[in-house]
N, C-alpha and C positions, 0 to 999 in steps of 0.2 A: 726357290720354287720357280717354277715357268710356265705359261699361259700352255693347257694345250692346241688352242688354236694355231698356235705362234710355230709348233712344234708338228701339228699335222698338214699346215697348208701346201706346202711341197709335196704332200704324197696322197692328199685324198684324189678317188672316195678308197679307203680302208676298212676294213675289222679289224677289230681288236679287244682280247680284254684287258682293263685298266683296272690295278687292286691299291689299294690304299688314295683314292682320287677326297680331296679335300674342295671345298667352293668358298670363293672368297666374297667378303661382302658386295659385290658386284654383282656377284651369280659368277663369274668365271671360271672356269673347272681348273683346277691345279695338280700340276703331281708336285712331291718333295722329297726326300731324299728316303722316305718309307713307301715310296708309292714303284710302281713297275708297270712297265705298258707289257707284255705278253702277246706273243700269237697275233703277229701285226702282218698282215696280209692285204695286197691290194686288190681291189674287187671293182666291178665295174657298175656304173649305174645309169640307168635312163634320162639323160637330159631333159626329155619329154616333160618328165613329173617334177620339177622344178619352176615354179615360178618366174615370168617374165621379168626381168631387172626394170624397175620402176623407180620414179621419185619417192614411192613410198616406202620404199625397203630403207633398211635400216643397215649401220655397220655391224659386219659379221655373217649378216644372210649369205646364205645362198642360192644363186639365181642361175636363171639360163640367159645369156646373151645370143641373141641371131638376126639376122637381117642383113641388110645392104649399107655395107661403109660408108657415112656421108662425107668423114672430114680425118687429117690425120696432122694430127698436134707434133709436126716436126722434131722440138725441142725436147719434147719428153720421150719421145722413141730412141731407143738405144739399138746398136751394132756392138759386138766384140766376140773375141774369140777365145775358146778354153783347151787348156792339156785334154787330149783325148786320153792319158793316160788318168790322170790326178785330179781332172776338170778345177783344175787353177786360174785364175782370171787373170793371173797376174804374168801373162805372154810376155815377151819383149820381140821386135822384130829386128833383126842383124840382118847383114850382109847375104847371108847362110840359107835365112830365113827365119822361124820362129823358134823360139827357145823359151825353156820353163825353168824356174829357177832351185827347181825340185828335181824334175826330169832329165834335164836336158834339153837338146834338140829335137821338134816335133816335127814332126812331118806330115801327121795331116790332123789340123789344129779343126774343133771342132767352132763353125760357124753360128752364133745363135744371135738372136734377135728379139727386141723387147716391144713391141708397137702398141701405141697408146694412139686408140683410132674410137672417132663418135658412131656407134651402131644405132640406127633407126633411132636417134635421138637420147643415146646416154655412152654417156664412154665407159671404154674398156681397155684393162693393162693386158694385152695378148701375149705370149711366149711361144706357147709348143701349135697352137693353132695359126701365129702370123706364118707361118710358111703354106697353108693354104690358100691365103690371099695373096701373097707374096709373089711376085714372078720370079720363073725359075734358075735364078743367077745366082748362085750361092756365091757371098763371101764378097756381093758389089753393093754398091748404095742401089736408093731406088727414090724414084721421084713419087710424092703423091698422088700425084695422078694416075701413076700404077695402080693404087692401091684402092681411091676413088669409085665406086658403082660396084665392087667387087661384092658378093655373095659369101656371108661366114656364116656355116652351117651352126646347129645349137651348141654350145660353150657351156660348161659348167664354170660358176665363177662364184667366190667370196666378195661382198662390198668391202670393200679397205675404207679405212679411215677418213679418206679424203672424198668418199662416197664415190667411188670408183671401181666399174667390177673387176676382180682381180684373177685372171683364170688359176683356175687350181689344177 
């Protein structure tokens, strides 16, 4: 069995319908090996009507993050690069330039970035949203203070474990 939290958070917001769904004594919704997710289509939803991410939310909610970036937790921000073809993480860089140990040689490796930044007072794991704070250097480091006063518009995000909003 597998959490479907665990299994939708790379892709919401979705519809879907889900037949043979089991809950386990947690309340956490499960598929198994009788169960089928169906007609999974992504959809879009209003960050609007989402909840402010607060000290009171709880792990699993769903919240909106926005505001003006006070701080940027260095160490936990990540840089790396993926097969554009296979989105492999696992690059190597030669001589040549970048190589995939699937593909081949890539020639134009896709750039992403993971920033773990304090919004109005609660942090957030950003991916597909740090590129609008981000200055517009693909593929270079960037110093905080780039990143510092910057404006990130409403985020849809899951609290993680570590009570941490995680964009979805």
């Amino acid at each position: 069995t597998f959490p479907l939290s665990v299994q939708l958070a790379t892709t919401l917001p979705v519809t879907a319908v889900a037949t043979g769904v089991s809950v386990d004594c947690h309340g956490q919704l499960l598929l198994d090996s009788y169960s089928a997710m169906m007609a999974v289509t992504a959809c879009s939803l209003d960050c609007s009507t989402l909840p402010v991410f607060s000290s009171t939310c709880k792990q699993g909610d769903l919240v909106r993050v926005e505001g003006i970036i006070l701080r940027v937790d260095q160490e936990a921000s990540l840089q790396w690069v993926d097969c554009d073809s296979c989105h492999s993480e696992q690059l190597l860089r030669t001589e040549e330039g970048w190589n995939c140990p699937q593909c081949g040689p890539v020639s134009s490796p896709l750039h992403k970035v993971e920033l773990v930044c304090c919004v109005k007072g609660v942090w957030a794991r950003l991916r597909e949203s740090a590129s609008k704070v981000l200055p517009g250097r693909t593929g270079e480091s960037f110093h905080p203070g780039e990143v510092i006063g910057q404006l990130l518009p409403g985020v849809m995000c899951r609290v993680g474990e570590d009570l941490v909003a995680v964009e979805c």
